[in-house]
C-alpha positions as CSV (number, residue, x, y, z in Angstrom):
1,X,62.7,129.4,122.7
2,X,65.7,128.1,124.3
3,X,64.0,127.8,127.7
4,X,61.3,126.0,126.0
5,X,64.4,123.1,124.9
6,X,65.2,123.5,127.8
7,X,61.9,122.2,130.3
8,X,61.5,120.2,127.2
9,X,64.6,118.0,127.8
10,X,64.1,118.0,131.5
11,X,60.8,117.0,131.1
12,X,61.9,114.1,128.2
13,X,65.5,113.4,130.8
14,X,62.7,112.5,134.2
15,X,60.5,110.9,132.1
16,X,63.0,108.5,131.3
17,X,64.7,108.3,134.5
18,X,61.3,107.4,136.1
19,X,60.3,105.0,133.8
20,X,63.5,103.1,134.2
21,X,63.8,103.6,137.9
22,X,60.2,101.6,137.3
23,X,61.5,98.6,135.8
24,X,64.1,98.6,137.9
25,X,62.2,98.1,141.2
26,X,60.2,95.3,139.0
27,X,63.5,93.4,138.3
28,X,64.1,93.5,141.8
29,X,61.0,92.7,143.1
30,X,61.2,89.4,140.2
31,X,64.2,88.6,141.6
32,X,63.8,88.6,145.4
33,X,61.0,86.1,144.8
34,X,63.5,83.6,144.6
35,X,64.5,81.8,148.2
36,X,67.0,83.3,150.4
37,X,70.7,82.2,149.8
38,X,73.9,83.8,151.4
39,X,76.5,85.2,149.2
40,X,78.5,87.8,151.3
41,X,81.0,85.1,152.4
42,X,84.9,86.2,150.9
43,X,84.1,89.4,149.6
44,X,87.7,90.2,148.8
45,X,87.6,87.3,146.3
46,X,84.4,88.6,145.2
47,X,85.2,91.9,144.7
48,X,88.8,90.2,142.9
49,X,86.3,88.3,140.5
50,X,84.2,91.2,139.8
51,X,87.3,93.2,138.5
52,X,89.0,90.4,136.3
53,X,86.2,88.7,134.9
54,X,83.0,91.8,135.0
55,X,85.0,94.8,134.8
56,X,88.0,93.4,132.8
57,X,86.4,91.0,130.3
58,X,88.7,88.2,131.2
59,X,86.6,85.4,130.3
60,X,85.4,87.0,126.9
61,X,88.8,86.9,124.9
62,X,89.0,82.9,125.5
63,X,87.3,83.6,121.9
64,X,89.9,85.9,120.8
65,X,87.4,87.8,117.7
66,X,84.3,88.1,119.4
67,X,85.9,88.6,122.9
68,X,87.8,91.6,121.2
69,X,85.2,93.8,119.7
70,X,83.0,93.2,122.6
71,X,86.0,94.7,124.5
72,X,86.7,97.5,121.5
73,X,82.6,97.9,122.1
74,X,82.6,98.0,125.8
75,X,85.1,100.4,126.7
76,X,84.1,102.5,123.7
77,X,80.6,102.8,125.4
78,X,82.2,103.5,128.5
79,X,84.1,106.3,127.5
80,X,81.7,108.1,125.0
81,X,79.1,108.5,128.3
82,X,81.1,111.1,129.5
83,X,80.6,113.0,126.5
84,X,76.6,111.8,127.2
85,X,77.3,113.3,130.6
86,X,78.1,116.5,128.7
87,X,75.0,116.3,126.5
88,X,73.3,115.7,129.6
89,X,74.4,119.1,131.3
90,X,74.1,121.3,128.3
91,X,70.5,120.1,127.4
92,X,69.1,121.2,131.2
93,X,71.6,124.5,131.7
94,X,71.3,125.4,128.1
95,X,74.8,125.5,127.7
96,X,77.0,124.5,124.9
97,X,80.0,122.4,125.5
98,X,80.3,123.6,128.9
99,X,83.7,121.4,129.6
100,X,85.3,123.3,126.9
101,X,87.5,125.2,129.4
102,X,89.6,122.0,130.0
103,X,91.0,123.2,127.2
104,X,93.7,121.0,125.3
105,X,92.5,117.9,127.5
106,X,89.3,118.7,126.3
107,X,89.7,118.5,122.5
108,X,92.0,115.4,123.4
109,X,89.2,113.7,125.1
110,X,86.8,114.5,122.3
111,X,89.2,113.1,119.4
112,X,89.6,109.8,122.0
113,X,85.8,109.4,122.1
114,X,85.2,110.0,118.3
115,X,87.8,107.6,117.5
116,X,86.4,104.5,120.0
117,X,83.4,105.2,118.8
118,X,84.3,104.8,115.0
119,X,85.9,101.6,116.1
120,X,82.1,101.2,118.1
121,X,80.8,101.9,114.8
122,X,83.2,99.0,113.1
123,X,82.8,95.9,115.4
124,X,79.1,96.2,115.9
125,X,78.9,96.1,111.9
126,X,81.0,93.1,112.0
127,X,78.9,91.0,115.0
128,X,75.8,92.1,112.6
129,X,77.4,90.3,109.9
130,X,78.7,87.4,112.5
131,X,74.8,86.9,113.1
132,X,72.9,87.3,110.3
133,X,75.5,86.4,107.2
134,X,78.3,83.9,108.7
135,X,76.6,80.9,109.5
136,X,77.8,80.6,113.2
137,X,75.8,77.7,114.6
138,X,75.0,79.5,118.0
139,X,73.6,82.3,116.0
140,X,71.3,80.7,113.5
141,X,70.0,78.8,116.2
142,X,68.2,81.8,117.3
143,X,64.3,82.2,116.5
144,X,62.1,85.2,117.4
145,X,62.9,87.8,119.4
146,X,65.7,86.7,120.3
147,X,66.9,87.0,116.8
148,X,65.5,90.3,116.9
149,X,66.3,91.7,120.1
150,X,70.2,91.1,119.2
151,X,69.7,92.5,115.8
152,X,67.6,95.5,117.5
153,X,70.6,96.4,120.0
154,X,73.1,96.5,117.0
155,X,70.9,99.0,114.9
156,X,70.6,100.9,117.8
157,X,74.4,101.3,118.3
158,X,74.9,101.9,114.5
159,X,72.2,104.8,114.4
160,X,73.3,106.4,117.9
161,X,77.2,106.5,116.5
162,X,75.8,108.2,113.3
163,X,73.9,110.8,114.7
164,X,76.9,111.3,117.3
165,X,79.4,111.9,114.2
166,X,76.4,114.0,112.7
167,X,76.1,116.0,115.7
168,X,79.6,116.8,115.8
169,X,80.2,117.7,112.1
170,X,77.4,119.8,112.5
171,X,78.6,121.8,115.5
172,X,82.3,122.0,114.2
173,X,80.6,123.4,111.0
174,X,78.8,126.1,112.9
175,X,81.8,126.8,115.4
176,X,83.8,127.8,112.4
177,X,81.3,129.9,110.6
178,X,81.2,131.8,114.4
179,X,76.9,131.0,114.9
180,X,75.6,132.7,118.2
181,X,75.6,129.8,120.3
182,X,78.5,127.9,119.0
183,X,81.4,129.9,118.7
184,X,84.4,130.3,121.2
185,X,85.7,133.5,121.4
186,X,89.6,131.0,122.0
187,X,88.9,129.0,119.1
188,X,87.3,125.5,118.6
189,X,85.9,123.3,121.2
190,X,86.7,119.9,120.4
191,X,88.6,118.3,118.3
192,X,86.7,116.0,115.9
193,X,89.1,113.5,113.8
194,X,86.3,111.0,112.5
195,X,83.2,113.2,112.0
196,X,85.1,116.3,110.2
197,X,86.5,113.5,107.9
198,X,83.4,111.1,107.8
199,X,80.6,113.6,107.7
200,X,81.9,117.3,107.2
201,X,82.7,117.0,103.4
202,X,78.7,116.8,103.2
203,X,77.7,119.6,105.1
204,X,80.7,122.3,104.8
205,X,78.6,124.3,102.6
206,X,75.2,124.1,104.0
207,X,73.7,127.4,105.0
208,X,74.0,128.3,108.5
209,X,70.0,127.7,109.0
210,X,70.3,124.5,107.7
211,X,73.4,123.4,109.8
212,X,71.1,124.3,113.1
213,X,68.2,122.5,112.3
214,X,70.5,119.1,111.3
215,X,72.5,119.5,114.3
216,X,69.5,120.3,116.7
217,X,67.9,117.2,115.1
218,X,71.0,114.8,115.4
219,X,71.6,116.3,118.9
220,X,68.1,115.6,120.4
221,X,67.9,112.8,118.3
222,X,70.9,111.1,119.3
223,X,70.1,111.7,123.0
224,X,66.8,110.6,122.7
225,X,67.9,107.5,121.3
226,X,70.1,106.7,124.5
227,X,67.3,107.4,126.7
228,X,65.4,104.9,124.7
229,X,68.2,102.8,124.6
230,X,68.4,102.6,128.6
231,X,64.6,101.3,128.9
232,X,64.6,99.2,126.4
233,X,67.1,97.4,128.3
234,X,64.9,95.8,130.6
235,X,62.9,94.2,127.9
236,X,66.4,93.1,126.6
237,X,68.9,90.3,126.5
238,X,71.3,93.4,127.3
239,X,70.4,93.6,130.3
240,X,74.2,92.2,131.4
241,X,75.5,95.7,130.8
242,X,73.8,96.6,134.3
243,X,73.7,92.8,135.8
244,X,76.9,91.1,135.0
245,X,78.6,92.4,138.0
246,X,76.8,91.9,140.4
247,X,76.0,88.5,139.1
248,X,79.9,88.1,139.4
249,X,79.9,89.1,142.5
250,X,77.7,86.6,143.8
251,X,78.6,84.0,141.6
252,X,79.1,80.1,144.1
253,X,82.4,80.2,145.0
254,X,82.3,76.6,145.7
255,X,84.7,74.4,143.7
256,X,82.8,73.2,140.5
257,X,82.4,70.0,140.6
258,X,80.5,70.6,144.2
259,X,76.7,69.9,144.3
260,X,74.9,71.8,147.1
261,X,73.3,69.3,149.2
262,X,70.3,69.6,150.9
263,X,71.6,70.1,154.6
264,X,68.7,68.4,155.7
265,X,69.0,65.5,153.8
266,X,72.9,65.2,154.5
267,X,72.1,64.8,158.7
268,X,69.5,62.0,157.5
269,X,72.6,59.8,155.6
270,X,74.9,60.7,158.4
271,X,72.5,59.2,160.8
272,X,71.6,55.8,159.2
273,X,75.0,55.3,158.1
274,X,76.3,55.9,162.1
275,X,76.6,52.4,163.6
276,X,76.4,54.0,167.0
277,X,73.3,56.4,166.3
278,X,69.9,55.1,168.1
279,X,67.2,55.1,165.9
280,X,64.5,55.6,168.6
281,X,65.9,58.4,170.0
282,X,64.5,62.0,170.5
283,X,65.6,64.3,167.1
284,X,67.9,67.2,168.0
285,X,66.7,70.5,168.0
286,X,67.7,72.2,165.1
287,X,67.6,75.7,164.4
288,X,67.7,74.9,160.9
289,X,64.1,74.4,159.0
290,X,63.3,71.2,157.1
291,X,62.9,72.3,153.7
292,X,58.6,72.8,152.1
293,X,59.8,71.3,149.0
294,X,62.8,69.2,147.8
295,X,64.3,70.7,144.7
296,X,62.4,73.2,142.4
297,X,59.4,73.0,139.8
298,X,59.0,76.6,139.1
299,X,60.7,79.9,139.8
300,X,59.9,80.9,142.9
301,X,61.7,76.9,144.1
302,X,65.0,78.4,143.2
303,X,66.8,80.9,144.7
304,X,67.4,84.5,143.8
305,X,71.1,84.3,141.9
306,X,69.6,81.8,139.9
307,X,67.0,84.2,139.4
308,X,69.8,87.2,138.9
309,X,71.8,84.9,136.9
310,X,68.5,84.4,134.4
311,X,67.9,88.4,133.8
312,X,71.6,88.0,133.4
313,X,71.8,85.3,130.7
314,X,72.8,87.8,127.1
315,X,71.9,85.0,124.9
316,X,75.6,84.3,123.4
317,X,75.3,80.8,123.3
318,X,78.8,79.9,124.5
319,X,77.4,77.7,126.9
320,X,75.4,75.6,124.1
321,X,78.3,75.5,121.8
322,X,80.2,73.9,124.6
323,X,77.8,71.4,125.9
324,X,78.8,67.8,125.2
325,X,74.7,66.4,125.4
326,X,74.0,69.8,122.9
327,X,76.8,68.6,120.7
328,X,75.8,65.3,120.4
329,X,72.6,66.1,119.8
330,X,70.6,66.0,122.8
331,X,67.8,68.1,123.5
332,X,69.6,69.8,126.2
333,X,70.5,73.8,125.4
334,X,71.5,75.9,128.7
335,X,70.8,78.9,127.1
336,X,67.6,77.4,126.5
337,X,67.3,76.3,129.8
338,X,68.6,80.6,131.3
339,X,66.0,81.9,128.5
340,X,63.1,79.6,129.4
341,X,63.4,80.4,133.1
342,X,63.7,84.4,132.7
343,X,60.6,84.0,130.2
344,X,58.6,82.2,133.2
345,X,60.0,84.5,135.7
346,X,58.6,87.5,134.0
347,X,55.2,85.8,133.7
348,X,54.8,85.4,137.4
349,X,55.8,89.0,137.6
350,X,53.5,89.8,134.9
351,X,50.7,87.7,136.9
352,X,51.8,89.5,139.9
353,X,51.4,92.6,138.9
354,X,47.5,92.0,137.2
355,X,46.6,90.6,140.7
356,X,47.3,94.0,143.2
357,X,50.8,92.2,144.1
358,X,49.7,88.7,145.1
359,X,50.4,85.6,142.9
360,X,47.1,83.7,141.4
361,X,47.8,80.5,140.4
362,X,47.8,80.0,136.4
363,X,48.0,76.1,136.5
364,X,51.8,76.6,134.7
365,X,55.2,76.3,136.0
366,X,59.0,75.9,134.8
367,X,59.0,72.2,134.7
368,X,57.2,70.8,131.9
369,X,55.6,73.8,130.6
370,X,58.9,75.3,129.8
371,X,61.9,72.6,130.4
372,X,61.1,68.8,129.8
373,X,62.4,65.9,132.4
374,X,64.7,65.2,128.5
375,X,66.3,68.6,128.5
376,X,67.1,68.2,132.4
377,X,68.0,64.3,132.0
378,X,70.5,64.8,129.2
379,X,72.4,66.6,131.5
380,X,76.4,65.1,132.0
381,X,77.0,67.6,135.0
382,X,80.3,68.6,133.5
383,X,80.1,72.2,134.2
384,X,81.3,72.7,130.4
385,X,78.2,75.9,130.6
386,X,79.6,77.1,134.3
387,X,82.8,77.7,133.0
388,X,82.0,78.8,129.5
389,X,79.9,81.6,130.8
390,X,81.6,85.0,130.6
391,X,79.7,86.3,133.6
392,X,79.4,83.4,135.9
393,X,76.2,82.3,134.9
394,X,75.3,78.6,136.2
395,X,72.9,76.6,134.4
396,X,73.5,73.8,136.2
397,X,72.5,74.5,139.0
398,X,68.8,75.1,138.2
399,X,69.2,72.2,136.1
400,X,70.3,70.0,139.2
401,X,67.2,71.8,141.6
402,X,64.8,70.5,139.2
403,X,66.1,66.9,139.4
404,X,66.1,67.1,142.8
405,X,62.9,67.8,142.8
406,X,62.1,65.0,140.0
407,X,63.3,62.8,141.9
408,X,62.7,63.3,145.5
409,X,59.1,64.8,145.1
410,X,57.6,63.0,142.3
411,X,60.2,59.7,142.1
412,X,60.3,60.4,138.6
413,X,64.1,59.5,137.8
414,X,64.5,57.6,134.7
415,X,64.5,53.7,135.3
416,X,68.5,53.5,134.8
417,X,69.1,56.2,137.5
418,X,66.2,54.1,139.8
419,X,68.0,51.0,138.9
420,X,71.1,52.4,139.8
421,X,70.1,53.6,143.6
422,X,68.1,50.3,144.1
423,X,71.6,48.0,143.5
424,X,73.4,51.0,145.7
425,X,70.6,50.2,148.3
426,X,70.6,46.3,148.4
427,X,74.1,45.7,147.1
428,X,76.1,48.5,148.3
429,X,77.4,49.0,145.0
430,X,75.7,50.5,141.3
431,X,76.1,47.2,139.8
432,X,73.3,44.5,140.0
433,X,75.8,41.9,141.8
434,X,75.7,40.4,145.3
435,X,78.4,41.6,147.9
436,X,79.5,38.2,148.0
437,X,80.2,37.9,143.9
438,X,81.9,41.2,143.8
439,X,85.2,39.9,143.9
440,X,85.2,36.9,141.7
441,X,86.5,38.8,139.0
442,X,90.1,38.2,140.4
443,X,89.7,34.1,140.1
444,X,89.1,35.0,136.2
């Protein structure tokens, strides 16, 4: 019988494995079909920004209550996968606690994982309550799945602590009445602060049968539930746990108030504003390609960290609470605009997939079935999202592709922006004045 556990979880352990090493290769296959874009310049810096902002959560306690539990949360979840680890190895050796010999280190680092993962147990009730009772604008704004997935990820974390405090006051239980299996011949392994004083009191007199068929259910139970967890994580918001730093990593570097211009475009201005340039000269070779398409209209226009920076986006809605169109209520949202283009970039993948790995056209793309030419208008360029963003998400700059393309594919910019560049064209100047009248302010 315990053999039979045993191919059972191995079985149930590379079944998971292989469906998320699946999904995996789909997220980056989705990814890559953005354009090229190099990011390995400064990778000390890189590697600096990962550390502070990915790793240490710099950018999450600007919002002191939310930042902290998602730090009590995030190091809690850290820690308690090396008792996972554990799990791991006793479910395909058919061992029980098998780093009990650590000894005293051992029963410290189980009272350290059973504590963080009460205090787990305690913030992710409290974010439930920040979404669905306080009425946090950024929050009720949600509709749909995203409502749901959110919701979904916190009852996940509440039922896998449970049955982890369930499978421990269980197993203490049966260590102590000395169960084949379970008891050490040098005492208790583990030491278990929250679960013998959460859950023991209800099962201290349970018949030994009974304690093994609870704990065998909370114990494949709760490591079912991870493995579950894990692939449901690509069809998740949460999929940041895995993204966020390498989408730190690569994050522009670039001062934010720089727009990436078109290189192309740039030698053309340089060219006509050069009194000493001949116009009817040969062009210069350059090694450098003029570009299919200004701008972007769909996915595969923009490049693949904006692409990365989409799977990336976990829905918090910072950026949207900070946005100065949002908050004077413009259409704009950048979540909105992070959301909208991970929903479309799935759908080409989708399409991609039901077409033996070639894209059919479906007559849809990002702009205008998913973001308007209002959303992208509204627009101050303030960077108020860029720098909200705990993981260095920029909305903006898909934002600013997608004009680019508006304007220099389908002259589409709205009649103030076109009156604007025409008084910049004839009168050097935005303002509809003559060169010669600019100055008779200073006779007034």
């Amino acid at each position: 019988m315990e053999y039979i556990q045993n191919i059972i979880f191995v079985l149930l352990f590379a079944t998971a494995i292989i469906f998320f090493s699946k999904n995996v290769k789909k997220l980056i296959r989705n990814i890559k079909l953005g354009l090229d874009v190099d990011r390995t310049d400064h990778k000390d810096v890189r590697l600096s920004n990962m550390i502070r902002i990915a790793l240490g959560q710099s950018k999450m306690v600007v919002r002191p209550i939310a930042g902290v539990l998602h730090i009590v949360v995030y190091i809690g979840f850290l820690l308690v996968n090396i008792e996972v680890l554990e799990i791991i190895i006793d479910g395909i050796l058919g061992t029980h606690r098998i780093f009990y010999p650590l000894g005293g280190l051992y029963n410290a680092l189980i009272a350290i994982f059973e504590i963080l993962a009460f205090l787990v147990l305690v913030s992710v009730i409290i974010f439930w309550v920040r979404r669905n009772v306080m009425n946090i604008k950024r929050f009720i704004t949600l509709k749909g799945w995203s409502k749901q997935d959110g919701n979904n990820i916190l009852y996940f974390e509440i039922v896998l602590m449970l049955l982890l405090f369930f499978m421990n006051a269980t197993d203490y239980q049966l260590q102590v009445l000395g169960a084949d299996h379970y008891a050490k011949a040098d005492g208790i392994a583990g030491n278990f602060p929250i679960s013998s004083w959460f859950i023991h009191p209800l099962v201290e007199n349970l018949s030994q049968g009974t304690l093994l068929v609870l704990e065998r259910v909370a114990w494949w139970s709760h490591i079912t539930g991870i493995l579950i967890f894990l692939n449901y994580l690509y069809y998740s918001k949460h999929l940041h746990i895995l993204l966020a730093f390498p989408n730190v990593y690569y994050q522009d570097l670039n001062p934010k108030g720089q727009l990436d211009n078109l290189e192309a475009v740039t030698k053309e201005v340089k060219m006509m504003m050069d009194p000493e340039a001949d116009p009817y000269a040969a062009p210069i070779e350059d090694t450098e390609e003029e570009p299919v398409k200004f701008g972007a209209s769909d996915v595969q226009d923009l490049n693949w960290v904006q692409l990365l920076n989409s799977y990336t986006c976990t829905e918090c809605g910072r950026c949207t609470s900070s946005c100065p169109a949002n908050l004077t209520g413009k259409k704009l949202s950048p979540r909105k605009i992070m959301m909208d283009t991970r929903d479309r970039l799935e759908e080409v993948g989708n399409n991609i997939d039901a077409n033996n790995g070639t894209f059919q056209d479906d007559g849809k793309q990002l702009l205008g079935d998913y973001i308007t030419k209002e959303e992208l208008w509204a627009c101050t360029t303030c960077n108020a999202c860029v720098e909200e963003c705990p993981v260095g998400i920029s909305p903006l700059s898909i934002i600013m592709d997608m004009r680019r393309y508006l304007v220099m594919e389908e002259s589409a910019a709205p009649t103030e922006l076109n009156s604007m560049m025409s008084n910049i064209e004839n009168n050097g100047a935005p303002w509809p004045y003559n060169q010669m009248d600019r100055l008779n302010w200073v006779n007034e």
